[in-house]
N, C-alpha and C positions, 0 to 999 in steps of 0.2 A: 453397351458399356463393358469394362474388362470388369475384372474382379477387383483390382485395387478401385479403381472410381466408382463401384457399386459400394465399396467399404467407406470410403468417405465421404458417398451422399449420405451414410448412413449414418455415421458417426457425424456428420455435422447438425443432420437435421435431430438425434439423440441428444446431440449435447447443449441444440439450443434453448430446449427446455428445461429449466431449474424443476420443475416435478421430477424430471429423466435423474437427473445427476447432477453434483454440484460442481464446480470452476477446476480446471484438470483432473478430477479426480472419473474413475472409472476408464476402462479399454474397449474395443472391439479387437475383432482378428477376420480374419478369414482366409482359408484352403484351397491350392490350385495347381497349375502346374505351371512351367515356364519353363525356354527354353536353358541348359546351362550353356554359358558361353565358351567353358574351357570344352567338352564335349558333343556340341550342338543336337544334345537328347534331352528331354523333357525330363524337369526334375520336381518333384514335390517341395512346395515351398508355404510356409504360413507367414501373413504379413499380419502385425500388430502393433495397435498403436504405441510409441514408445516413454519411456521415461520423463514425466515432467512436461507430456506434452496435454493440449484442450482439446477432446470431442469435440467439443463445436468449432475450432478454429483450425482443426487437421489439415494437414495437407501428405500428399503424398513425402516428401522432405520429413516426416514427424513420424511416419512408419520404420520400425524396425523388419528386417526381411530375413527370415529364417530358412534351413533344412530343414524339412520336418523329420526325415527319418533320422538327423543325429541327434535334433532336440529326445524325439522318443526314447533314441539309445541311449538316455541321459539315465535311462531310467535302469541300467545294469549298472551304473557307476556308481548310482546315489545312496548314500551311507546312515541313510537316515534323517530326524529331525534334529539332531544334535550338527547337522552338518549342513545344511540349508544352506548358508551365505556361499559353500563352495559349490554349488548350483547357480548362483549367479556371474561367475568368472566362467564357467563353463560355455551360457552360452554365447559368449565371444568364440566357439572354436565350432559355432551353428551356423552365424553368419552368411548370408549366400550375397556377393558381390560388396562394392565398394560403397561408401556413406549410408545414409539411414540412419535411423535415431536409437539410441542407446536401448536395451532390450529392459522392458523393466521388469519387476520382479513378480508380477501375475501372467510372464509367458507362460511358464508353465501349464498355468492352467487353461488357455487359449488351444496350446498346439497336444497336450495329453487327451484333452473331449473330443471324444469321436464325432464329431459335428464338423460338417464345411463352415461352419459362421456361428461364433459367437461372441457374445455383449455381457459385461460385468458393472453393473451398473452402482450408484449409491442411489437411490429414491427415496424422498424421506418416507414413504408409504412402507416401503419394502424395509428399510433400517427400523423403522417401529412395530413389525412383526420381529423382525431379528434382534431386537430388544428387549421384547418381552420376556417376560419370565416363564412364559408356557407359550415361549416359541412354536417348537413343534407339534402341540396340540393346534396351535393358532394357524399354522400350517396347511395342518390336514383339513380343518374345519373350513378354510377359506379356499384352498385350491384344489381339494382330493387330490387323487392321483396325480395330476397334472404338474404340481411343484413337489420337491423334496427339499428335506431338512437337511443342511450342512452345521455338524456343530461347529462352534467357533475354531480354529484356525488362522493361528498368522497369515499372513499369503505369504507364497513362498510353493516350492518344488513339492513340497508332501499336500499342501492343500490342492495341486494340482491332481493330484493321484487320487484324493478324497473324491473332488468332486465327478471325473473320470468315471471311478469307483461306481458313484449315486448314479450319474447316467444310464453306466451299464445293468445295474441292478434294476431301473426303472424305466426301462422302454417308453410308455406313455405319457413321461414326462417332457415339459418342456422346457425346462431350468427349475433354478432351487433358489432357496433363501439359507444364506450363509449365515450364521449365527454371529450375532453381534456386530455384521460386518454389512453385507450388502444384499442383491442377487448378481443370475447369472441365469440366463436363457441361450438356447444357440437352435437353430434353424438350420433345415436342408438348401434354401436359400436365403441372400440376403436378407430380401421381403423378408421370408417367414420367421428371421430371425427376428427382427425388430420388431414384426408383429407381437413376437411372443413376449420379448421386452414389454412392450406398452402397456399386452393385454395383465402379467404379473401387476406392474406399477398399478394400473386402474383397475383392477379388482381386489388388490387390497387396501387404496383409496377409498373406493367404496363401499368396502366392506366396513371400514375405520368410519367412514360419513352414518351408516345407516345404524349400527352394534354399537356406537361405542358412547359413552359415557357425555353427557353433556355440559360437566361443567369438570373435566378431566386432571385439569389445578387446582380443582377444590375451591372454593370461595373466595369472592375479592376482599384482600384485607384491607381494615378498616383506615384509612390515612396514607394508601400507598397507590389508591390511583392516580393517574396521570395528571400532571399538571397542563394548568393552559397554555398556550404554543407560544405564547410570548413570555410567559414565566420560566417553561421550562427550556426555554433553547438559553436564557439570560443565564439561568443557573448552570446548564452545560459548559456556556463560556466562561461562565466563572471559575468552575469544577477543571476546566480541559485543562493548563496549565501544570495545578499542582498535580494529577491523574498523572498526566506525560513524564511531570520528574520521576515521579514516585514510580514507574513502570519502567524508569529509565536509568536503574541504579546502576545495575551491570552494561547495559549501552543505548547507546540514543537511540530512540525508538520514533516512528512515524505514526499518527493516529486518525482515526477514522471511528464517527460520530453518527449513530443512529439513534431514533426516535420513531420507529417503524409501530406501527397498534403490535405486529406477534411481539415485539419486545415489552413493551409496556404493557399490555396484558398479563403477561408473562411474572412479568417483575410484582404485579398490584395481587396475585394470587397466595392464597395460602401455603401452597406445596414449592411457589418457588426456591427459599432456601434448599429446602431440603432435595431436592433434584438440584440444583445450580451446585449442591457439595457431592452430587453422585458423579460429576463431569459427564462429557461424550464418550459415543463408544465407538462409533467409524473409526477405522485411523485416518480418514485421512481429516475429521472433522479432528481428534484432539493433537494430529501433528500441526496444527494450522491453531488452534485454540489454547493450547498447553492442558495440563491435565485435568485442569478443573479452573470456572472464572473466582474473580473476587467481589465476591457481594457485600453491598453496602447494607446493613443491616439496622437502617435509620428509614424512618417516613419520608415521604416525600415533600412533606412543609420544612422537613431539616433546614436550619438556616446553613447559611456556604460556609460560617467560620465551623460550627458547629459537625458538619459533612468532612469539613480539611482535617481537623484532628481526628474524627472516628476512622479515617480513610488511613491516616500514617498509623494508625493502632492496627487496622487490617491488614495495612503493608507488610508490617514488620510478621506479624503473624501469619499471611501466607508464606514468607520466605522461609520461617522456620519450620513450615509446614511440609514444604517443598524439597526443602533440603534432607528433611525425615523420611519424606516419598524417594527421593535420591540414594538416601544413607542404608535404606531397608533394600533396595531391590540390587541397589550397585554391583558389583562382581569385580573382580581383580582387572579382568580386561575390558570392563564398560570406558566407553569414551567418557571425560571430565565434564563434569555439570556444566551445563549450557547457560546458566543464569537462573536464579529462583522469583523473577519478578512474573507477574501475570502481564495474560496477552488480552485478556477479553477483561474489563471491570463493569459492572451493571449496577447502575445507579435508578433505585425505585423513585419513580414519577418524572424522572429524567430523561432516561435512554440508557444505551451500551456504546461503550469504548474501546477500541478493539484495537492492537496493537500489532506492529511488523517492521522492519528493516528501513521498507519502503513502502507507500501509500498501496501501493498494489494491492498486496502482500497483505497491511492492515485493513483493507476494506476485505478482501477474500476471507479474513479470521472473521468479522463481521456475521459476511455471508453463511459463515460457514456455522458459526455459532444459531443464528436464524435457524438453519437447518437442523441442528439440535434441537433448539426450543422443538421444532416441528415433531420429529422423531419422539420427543420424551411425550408430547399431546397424543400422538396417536399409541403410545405403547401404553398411556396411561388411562387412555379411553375404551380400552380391552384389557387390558391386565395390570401389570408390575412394571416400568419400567424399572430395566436391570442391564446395565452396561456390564462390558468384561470387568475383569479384574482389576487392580490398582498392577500388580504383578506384569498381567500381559500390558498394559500401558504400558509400563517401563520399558519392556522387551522392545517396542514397537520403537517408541521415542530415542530409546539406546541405542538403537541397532545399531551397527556395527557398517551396514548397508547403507543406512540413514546418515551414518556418520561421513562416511565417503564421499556420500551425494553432496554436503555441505562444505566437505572438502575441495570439491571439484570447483564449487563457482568461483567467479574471477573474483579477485581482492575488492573490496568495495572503493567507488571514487572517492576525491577529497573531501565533497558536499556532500557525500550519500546521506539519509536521516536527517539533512537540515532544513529548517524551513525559511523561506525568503519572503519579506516583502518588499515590494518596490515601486516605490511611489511615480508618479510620470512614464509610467513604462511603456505606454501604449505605441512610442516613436522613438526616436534616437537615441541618447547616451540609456536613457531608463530602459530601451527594450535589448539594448545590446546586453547591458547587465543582465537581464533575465534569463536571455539564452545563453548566456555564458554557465550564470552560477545553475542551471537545468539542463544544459551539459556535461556540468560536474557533478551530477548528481541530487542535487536538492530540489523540494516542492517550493514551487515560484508560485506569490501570488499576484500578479498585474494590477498595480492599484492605478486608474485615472481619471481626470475627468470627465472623461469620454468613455463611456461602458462597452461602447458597440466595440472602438476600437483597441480597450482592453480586453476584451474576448475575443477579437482578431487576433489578438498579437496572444495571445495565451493558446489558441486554438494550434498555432504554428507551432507553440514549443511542444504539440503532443496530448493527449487527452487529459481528463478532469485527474490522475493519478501523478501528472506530470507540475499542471498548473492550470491556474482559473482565472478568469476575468473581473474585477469589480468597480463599482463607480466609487469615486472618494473625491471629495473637495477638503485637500488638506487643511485649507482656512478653517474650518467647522467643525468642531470641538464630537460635536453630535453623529457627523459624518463619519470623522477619524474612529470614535469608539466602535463605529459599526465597521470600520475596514477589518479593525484587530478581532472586533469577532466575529467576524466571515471567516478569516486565518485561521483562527484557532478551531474553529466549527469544521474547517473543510480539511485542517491535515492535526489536528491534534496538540496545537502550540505555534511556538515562534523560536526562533533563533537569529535570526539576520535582520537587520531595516536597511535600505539604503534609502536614504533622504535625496531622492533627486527632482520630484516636481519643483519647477520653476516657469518664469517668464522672464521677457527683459525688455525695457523701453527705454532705449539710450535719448537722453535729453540734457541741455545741459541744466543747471544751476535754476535760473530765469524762467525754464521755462518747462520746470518738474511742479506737477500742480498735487496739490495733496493728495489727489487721488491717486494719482503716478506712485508716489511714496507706500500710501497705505497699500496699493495693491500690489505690490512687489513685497512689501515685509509681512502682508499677511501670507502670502503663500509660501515663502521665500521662510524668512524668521520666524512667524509663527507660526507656520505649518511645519518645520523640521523641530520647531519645540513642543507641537500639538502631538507628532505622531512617537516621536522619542519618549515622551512622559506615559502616552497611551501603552507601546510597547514597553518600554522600563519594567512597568507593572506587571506583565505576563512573563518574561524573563526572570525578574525576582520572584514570581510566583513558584518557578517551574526549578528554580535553584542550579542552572545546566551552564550558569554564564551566558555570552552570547555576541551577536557584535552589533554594533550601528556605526553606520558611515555614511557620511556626508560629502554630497558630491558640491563642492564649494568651488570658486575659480581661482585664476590668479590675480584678478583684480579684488579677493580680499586682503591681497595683501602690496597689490600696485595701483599707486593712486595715477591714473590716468583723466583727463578733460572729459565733460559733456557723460558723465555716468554716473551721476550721485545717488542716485535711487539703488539703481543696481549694485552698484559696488558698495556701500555700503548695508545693506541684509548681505553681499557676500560679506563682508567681514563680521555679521552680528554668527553668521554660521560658521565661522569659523570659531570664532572663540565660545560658541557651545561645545566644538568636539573639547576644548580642552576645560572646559567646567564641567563636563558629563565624565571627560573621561578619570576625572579626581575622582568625582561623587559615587560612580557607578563602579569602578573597580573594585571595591571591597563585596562586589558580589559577582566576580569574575567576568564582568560586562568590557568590554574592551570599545573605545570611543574611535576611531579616525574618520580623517576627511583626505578628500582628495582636489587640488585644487587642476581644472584640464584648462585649456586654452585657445582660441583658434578650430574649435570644432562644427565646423559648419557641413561639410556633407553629411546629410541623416540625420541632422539635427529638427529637430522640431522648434525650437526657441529662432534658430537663422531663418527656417522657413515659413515665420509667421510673420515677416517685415525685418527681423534684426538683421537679417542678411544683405539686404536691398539696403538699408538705411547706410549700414556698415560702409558696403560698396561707395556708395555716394559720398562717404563719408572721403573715403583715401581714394575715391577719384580711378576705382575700377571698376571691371566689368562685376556683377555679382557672381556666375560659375569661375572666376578665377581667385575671388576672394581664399578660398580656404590658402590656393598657394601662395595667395600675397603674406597672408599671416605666415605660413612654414619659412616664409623666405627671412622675414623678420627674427626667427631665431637662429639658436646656435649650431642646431642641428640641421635646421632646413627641410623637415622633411615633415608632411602632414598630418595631424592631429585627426585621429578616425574615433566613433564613438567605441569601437571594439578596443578599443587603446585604455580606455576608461573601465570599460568592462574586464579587462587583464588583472586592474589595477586592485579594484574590489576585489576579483577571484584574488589575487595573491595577500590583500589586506586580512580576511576573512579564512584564509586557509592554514594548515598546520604549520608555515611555516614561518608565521608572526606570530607564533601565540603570543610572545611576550611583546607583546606591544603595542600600546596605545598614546591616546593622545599625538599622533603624529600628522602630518600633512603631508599626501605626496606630490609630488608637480607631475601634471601629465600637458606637457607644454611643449616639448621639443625643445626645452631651452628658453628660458628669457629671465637674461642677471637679474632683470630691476625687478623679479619676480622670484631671486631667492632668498629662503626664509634664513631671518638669521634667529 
């Protein structure tokens, strides 16, 4: 194997274990030669993992590929710790050849350690000695000689030269624990390096298992343990709405919902306040967590009206809190506050609520907060936990570095942070919609009859971050409440419905039997009034406005022969968007329908018999029918379910806000089919 491929079997089999390190965070590197191609001589070169990229999902593409001997000569340039950020413009002029991933800002300390191979890990084992408050005694005591003590230090150009420093003064070491921060071990080879990785993480694992304190959170308090799993997910769904607005002051946030035993232990303990107000201390745990979560400082019998009010009193008091954290550390040239809403809320006997841009992003704050809890168990099972300063927080979260990196990502899509449901979605017009509005950006959640093939069809738009699968019989009052709290359970609220499960059994007048009737307007009428009023509720919860749209035809507004069941629930949905959309606009909810026509390739409704019947109907063949209908309009050209899916994207996006109550035709045309 070369040297890069010995780095990222290294770095992937590292980063697949969460003991190792948590989700992008932490580097490897490693030292070699190669040939340069403007000279064809062998030149020293360090390859390290780059910016914003995952250990476990590395690839050669996600290495930055350095000189080593200019990175080193950085080291006559460098002006000190007042001057750091202009250490990381530098090393773009280290660079050796074309592409590769952006150099992050722990090169330094990669390519300054006299070591061919080394690894910078987070482990919650290692971050809860570097917590402690007698770090470096806990140090010594658990690794002798072996590790050394790094005091805290940003990362950055001068912690590279610190840890360098430690090296060279300690020959029989074999990495150190960074104070407040991480470790860092490096090996003469790969193996040895990782070795030495492992063996740091699992002896102070097990030093923390055998020494430390047995009940580390202090005792369970009395009214704050866990509820039963069907009490407490009811009450999470209850809670997740108003949580989402309330975290979604400054902007629409994505959420992600645990109820994991470390969180709820956590929360049912004595010491939890009072650690939960000490925040993280990794950076990359409270860049990903904000500075500290918001705790619900009620029992867990709390009733939910009860929880909603004490939670808008906590709101309002983190922000003021936040912005005093902001107003104290700020400086003339600090980047402009980011938003003072919290990313993690932790509700005792419920679970945590973890916030982000996009589901990603919100489940990784999750994770990452987990990994705290973990970190403050084991510093508190040996000592004090004692996170850095509230000051260096600031530094880390300001930077100036940090601020660039947020500058750099691409603009968000039209639907980033929205959430979808979409009822019938498993096939045609409903699963076009979902890939549309999950190409645009939003969390889809596939509502169908059919579970197997709504997990099909969710599985295609991308993983559980993207969109999920659920079974729902819109007819069923009991069913629908469970669609809206899967939704809110798996992405932290609602924002979108599209009302499209349907069926249709064309018959005429004579020979429509009640059941025909009933079971078109139960699915049809009462199902887009079952799942509307279910959502209604979570939107007005959540106060963010929101839309519902109704995918209705144009037979509710064209009365055509031999369709009375059918066309008739289309016209009972139609004139719900325009009684919804009276009712519901005084809470920013916006109502339309879209009436399509003629859509029979990829339809599900044509290819359950409507199609055949159709056919027989006008006397063609069935695969020509879609064109017989294009031909019958103005335009001539064929109705596709992607047509439908345009329609909601543009209904739904920035550029109707003001409008509701409307109907669009997606028909190709047909007069006896315009709305007057």
């Amino acid at each position: 194997m070369t040297v890069v491929d010995e780095l990222i079997a290294r770095s992937n089999r590292l980063g697949a274990d969460p003991r190792n390190t948590n989700y992008a965070g932490g580097n490897t590197s490693a030292k070699g030669a190669s040939p340069d191609p403007a000279t064809g001589r062998p030149v020293d070169l360090v390859w390290v993992k780059g910016s914003g990229g995952d250990l476990g999902t590395l690839t050669e593409r996600g290495l930055a590929v350095l000189r080593l001997d200019r990175v080193r000569a950085l080291v006559d340039v460098y002006r000190g710790p007042d001057h750091e950020d202009d250490m990381v413009a530098a090393f773009d002029y280290c660079l050796h050849g074309r592409g590769g991933a952006a150099p992050s800002i722990d090169t330094a300390m990669h390519a300054l350690v006299d070591a061919p191979h080394v690894d910078h890990l987070h482990p919650d084992s290692g971050i809860a000695i570097a917590t402690a408050a007698d770090g470096p005694e806990l140090t010594a005591r658990i690794f002798g000689d072996r590790v050394a003590w790094v005091p805290w230090r940003r990362p950055g150009f001068q912690l590279g030269l610190d840890v360098a420093a430690i090296k060279a003064a300690h020959p029989s070491a074999i990495g150190c624990i960074l104070g407040g921060h991480g470790i860092t071990a490096w090996g003469e080879s790969s193996e040895e390096c990782e070795r030495n990785s492992r063996w740091i993480i699992q002896t102070a694992a097990t030093y923390i298992d055998r020494h430390g304190a047995a009940e580390p959170f202090g005792a369970a308090r009395p009214g704050f343990a866990a509820l039963p799993e069907p009490e407490r997910r009811a009450k999470a769904a209850a809670l997740a709405p108003v949580i989402r607005g309330l975290v979604s002051t400054d902007r629409a946030m994505v959420g992600h919902f645990t109820d994991s035993d470390v969180v709820l232990e956590f929360l049912a303990a004595e010491k939890a306040p009072a650690l939960a107000a000490l925040g993280t201390s990794c950076p990359d745990h409270f860049l990903r967590t904000k500075v500290k979560p918001l705790l619900l400082d009620l029992p867990a019998g709390a009733s939910v009206p009860a929880s909603v009010a004490r939670l808008h009193e906590l709101h309002e008091a983190y922000r003021d809190d936040y912005r005093a954290y902001y107003d104290a550390h700020a400086t003339a040239d600090s980047p402009a506050m980011r938003g003072a809403d919290p990313l993690v809320v932790l509700v005792p006997g419920v679970g945590m609520f973890s916030y982000g841009a996009n589901k990603q992003t919100a489940r990784v704050a999750g994770e990452f907060y987990v990994n705290a809890i973990n970190v403050m168990r084991g510093a508190e099972a040996l000592s004090t936990y004692q996170p850095i300063s509230d000051a260096e927080k600031f530094r880390i979260e300001y930077w100036s570095l940090e601020e660039a990196k947020l500058q750099r990502m691409p603009p968000p899509k039209t639907h980033q942070g929205r959430i979808a449901l979409v009822t019938g979605a498993a096939s045609g017009i409903g699963k076009a919609v979902a890939t549309r509005l999950a190409a645009e950006g939003a969390c889809v959640v596939v509502a169908d009859l059919d579970l197997a093939a709504a997990q099909a069809a969710a599985a295609e738009l991308g993983g559980a971050d993207v969109a999920i699968g659920i079974a729902a019989d819109v007819s069923d009052a009991a069913a629908v409440a469970a669609a809206i709290e899967a939704t809110v359970l798996a992405f932290g609220g609602l924002d979108l419905v599209v009302n499209n499960a349907g069926l249709s059994l064309a018959k005429p007048l004579l020979e429509t039997t009640e059941q025909d009737w009933d079971r078109q307007h139960d699915v049809m009428a009462k199902g887009s009034f079952l799942v509307s009023r279910a959502a209604a509720r979570v939107l007005i919860d959540q106060g963010m406005g929101g839309d519902i749209v109704y995918i209705s035809s144009k037979n509710s507004v064209f009365a055509g022969a031999n369709n009375i069941a059918y066309s008739a629930t289309k016209a009972d949905q139609a004139h719900q968007v325009r009684l919804l959309a009276v009712e519901l606009g005084a809470h920013g909810i916006r109502v339309n329908g879209i009436n399509p026509d003629g859509v029979v390739r990829g339809s599900g409704i044509f290819a359950s018999g409507w199609g055949a019947d159709r056919a027989a109907t006008y006397g063609v063949k069935e695969e020509e029918l879609g064109q017989f209908y294009a031909n019958r309009t103005i335009l001539r050209r064929e109705v596709l379910p992607q047509h439908v899916a345009d329609a909601v994207f543009v209904l739904t996006g920035p550029e109707l806000s003001r409008t509701t109550g409307l109907h669009i035709p997606v028909d190709s045309g047909v007069a006896a089919a315009f709305l007057r």
